[in-house]
C-alpha positions in Angstrom: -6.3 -3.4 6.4 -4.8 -6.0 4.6 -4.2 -5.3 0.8 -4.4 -7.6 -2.2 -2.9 -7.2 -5.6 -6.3 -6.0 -6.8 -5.9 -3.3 -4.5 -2.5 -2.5 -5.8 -4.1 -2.8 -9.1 -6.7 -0.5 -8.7 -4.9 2.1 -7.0 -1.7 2.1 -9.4 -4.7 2.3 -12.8 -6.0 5.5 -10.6 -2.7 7.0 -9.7 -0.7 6.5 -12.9 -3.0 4.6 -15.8 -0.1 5.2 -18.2 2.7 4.0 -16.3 3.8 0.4 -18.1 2.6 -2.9 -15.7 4.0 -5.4 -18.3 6.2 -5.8 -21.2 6.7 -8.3 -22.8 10.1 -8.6 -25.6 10.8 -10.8 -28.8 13.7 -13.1 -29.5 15.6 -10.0 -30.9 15.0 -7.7 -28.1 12.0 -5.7 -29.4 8.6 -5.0 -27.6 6.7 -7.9 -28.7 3.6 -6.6 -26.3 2.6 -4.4 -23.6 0.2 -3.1 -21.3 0.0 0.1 -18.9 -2.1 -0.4 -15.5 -5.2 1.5 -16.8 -5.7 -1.4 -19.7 -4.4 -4.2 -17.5 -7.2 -3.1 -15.2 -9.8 -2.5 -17.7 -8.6 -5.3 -19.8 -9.0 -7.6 -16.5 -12.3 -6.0 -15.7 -13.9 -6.8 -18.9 -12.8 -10.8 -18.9 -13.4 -11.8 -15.9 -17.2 -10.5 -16.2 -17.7 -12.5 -19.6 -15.9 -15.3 -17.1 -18.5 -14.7 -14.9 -21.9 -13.8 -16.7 -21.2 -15.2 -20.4 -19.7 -18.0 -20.0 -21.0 -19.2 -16.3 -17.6 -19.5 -14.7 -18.1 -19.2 -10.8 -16.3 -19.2 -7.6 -13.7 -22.4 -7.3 -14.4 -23.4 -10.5 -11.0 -24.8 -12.4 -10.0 -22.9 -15.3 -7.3 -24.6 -17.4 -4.9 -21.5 -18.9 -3.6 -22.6 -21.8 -1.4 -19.6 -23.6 2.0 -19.0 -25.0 4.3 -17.0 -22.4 2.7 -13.3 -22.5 0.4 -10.9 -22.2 -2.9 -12.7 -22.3 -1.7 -15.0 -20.0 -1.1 -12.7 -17.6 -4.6 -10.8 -18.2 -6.9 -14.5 -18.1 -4.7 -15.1 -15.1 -5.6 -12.1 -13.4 -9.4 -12.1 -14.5 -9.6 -15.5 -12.9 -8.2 -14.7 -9.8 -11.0 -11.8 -9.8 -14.0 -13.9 -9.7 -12.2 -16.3 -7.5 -12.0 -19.2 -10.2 
């Protein structure tokens, strides 16, 4: 069977929620941001079904992402990919 990241995802929130997925740093070296796999998945979970079922995003659809490098890129990337937009 052939896995995807969403797989990976899944498993790795299941296995080891609090292990760190993502970090992100400031210009002087600090943790600007962060995110474990159990809140990337949850996080992820959550916006791709407002995506989906508030705001009427569907398969193929383009989304522009428009953010600053960091963590909510990485999350409405990932929520995207999810419903296939």
């Amino acid at each position: 069977m052939r896995e995807d990241i969403f797989d990976y995802l899944s498993r790795w929130s299941s296995e080891d929620p609090d292990r760190l997925a993502f970090v992100f740093y400031d210009v002087r070296g600090g943790v600007a941001e962060s995110s474990t796999y159990g809140e990337l998945d949850e996080h992820t979970d959550e916006l791709a079904y407002a995506l989906k079922h508030v705001h009427g995003i569907a398969y193929g659809d383009p989304v522009p992402l428009v953010f600053r490098p960091g963590l909510k890129f990485i999350l409405a990337f990932l929520a995207c990919a999810k419903i296939g937009a």
